[in-house]
matplotlib code that plots the C-alpha trace (Angstrom):
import matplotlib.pyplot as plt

x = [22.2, 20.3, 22.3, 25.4, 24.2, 23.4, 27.2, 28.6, 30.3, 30.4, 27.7, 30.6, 31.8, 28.8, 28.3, 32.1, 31.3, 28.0, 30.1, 33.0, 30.2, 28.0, 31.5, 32.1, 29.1, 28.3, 25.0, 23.2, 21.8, 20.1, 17.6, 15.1, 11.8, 8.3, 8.7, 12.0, 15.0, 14.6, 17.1, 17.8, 16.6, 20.7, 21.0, 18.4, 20.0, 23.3, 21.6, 20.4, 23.8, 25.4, 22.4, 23.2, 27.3, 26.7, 24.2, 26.2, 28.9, 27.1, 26.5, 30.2, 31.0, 28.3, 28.8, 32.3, 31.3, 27.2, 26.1, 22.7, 22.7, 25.5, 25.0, 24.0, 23.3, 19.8, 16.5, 14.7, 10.8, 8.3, 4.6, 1.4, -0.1, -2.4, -0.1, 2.5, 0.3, -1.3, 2.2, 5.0, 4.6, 5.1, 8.2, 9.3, 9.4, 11.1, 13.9, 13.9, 14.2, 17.0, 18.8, 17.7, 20.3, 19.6, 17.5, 14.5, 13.5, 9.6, 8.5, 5.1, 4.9, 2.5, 4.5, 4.9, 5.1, 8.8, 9.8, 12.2, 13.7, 14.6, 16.2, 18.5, 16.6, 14.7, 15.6, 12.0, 8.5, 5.0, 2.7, -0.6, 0.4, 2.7, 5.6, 5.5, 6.4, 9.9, 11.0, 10.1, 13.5, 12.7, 12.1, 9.0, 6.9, 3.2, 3.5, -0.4, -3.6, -6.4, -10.5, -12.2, -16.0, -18.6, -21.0, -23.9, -27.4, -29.4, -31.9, -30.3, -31.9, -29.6, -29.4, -31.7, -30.4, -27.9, -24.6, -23.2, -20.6, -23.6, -25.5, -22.6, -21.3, -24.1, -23.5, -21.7, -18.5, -16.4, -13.4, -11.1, -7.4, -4.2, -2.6, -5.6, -5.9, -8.7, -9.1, -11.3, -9.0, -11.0, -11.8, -9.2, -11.8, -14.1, -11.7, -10.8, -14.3, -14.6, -17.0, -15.1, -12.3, -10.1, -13.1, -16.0, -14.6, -16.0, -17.8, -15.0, -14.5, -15.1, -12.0]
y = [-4.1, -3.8, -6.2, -4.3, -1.1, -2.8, -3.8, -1.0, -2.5, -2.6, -4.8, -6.9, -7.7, -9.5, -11.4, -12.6, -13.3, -15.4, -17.4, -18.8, -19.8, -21.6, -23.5, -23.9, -25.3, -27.2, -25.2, -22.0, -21.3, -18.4, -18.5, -16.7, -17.3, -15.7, -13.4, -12.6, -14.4, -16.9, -19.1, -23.1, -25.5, -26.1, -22.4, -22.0, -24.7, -22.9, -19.5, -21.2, -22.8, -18.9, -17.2, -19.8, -19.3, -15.0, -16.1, -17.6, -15.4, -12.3, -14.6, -15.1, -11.4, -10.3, -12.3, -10.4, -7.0, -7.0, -3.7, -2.7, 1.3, 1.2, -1.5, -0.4, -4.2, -5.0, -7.4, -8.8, -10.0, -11.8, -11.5, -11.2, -7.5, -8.2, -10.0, -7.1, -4.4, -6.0, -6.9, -4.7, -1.3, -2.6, -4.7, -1.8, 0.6, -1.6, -2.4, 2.2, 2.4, 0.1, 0.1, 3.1, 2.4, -0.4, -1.3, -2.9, -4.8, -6.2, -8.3, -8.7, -10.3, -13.5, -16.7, -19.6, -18.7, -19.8, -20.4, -17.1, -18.3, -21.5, -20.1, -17.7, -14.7, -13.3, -13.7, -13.6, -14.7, -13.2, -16.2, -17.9, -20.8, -23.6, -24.8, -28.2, -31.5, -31.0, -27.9, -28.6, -27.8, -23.8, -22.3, -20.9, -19.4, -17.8, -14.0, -13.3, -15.3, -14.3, -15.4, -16.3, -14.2, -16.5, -14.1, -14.8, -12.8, -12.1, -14.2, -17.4, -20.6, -20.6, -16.4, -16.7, -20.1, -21.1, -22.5, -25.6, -27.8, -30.5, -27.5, -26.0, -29.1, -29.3, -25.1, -23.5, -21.9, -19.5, -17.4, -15.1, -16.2, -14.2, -17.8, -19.4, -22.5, -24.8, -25.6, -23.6, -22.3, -24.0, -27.0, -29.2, -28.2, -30.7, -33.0, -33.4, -33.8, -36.9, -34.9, -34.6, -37.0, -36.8, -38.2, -36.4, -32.7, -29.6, -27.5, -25.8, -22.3, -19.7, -17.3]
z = [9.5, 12.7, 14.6, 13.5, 14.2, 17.8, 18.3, 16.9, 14.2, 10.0, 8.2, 6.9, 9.9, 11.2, 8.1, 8.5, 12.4, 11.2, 8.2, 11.0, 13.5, 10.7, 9.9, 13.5, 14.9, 10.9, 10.9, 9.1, 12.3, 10.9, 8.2, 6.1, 6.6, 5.1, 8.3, 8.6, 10.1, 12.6, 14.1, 13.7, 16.1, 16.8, 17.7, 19.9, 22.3, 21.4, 22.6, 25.7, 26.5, 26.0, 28.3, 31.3, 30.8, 30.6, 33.7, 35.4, 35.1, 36.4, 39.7, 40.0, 39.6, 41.7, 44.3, 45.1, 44.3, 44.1, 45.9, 45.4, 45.5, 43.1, 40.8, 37.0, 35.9, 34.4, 36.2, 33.6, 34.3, 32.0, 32.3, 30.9, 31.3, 34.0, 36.1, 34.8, 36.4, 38.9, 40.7, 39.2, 40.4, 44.0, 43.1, 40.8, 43.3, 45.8, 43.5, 43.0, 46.8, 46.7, 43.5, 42.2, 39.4, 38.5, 35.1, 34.6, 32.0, 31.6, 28.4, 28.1, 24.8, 24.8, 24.4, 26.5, 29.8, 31.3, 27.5, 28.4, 32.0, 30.6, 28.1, 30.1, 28.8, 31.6, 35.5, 36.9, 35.4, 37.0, 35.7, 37.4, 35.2, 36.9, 35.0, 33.2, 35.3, 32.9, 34.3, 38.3, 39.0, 38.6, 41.9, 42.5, 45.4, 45.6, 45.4, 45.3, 45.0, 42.7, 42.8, 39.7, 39.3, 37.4, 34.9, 33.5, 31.7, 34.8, 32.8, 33.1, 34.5, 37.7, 38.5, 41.2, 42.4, 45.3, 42.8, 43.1, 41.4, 40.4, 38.9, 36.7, 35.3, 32.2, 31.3, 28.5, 29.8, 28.3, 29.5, 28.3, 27.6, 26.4, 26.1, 23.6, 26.3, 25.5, 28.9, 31.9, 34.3, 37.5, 35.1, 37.8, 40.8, 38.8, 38.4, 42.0, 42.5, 40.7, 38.3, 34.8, 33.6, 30.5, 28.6, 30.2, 29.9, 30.9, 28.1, 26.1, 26.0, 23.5, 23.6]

ax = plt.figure().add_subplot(projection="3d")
ax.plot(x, y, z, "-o")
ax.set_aspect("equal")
plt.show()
């Protein structure tokens, strides 16, 4: 009924739409779950093929008639909410000062982090994460740099002492993660260090 009311169409006619694609494509491609509906593993790649086709075809039109203080077409980012806030109000108020009709369109719901841009969904991702060696033909370019702060109880063995790689390989780490990793975000500093290997790890962290 949602999805209808969406379109702007009758109930019945989305439930005659679904029935002639699951004959057409030999598929339910949308089932009930514990949760709600989700879809088949043979419509997400269907999803993903219609994203780059609708994708592409706003390149084509825009190419001949793009014209930013006019356009009314919608930029879609992805991002976690610090990178969201950290580096959207600047980029925001560019894309005001020159599209000022343009909309904008920001998920920050956590999920894997260019899971959307492959799949056609968003145009841009904000992510300190690098994309897996799968997907290295999305382009990407540094847009800010951040530093990591190390805490600890002022009554710690090494408070008072100078810090060095040798001295922090032995402690307890822990950081906080919106993504659950099991891994320390500086744990590959180590590595190229020749300190920790796949089999000598770096303590893991409590999230």
């Amino acid at each position: 009924s949602n999805t209808a009311l969406r379109m702007n169409v009758s109930q019945s006619s989305v439930s005659r739409a679904l029935q002639k694609m699951r004959t057409l494509f030999s598929d339910e491609l949308l089932v009930r779950t514990h949760s709600g509906y989700e879809l088949t593993p043979k419509a997400s790649n269907i999803k993903q093929d219609i994203n780059l086709v609708i994708n592409s075809l706003e390149v084509l039109v825009n190419k001949q008639s793009f014209t930013p203080q006019t356009t009314t077409s919608t930029v879609r980012f992805f991002g976690l909410q610090p990178q969201i806030n950290t580096l959207m109000p600047t980029v925001i108020s560019e894309i005001r000062r020159q599209a000022p009709k343009m909309t904008i369109s920001i998920d920050i719901t956590a999920k894997r982090h260019f899971e959307a841009l492959i799949a056609g969904d968003v145009h841009f991702v904000l992510s300190a994460h690098q994309p897996p060696s799968s997907d290295q033909n999305l382009y990407r370019m540094t847009v800010a740099k951040r530093e990591f702060k190390l805490l600890m109880s002022r009554e710690h063995l090494l408070a008072e002492q100078t810090l060095s790689a040798d001295k922090l390989l032995h402690c307890c780490f822990g950081q906080i993660s919106l993504q659950g990793e099991k891994t320390l975000s500086f744990e590959h500093k180590f590595i190229e260090l020749g300190l920790v290997d796949k089999k000598n790890r770096l303590s893991v962290p409590v999230l």
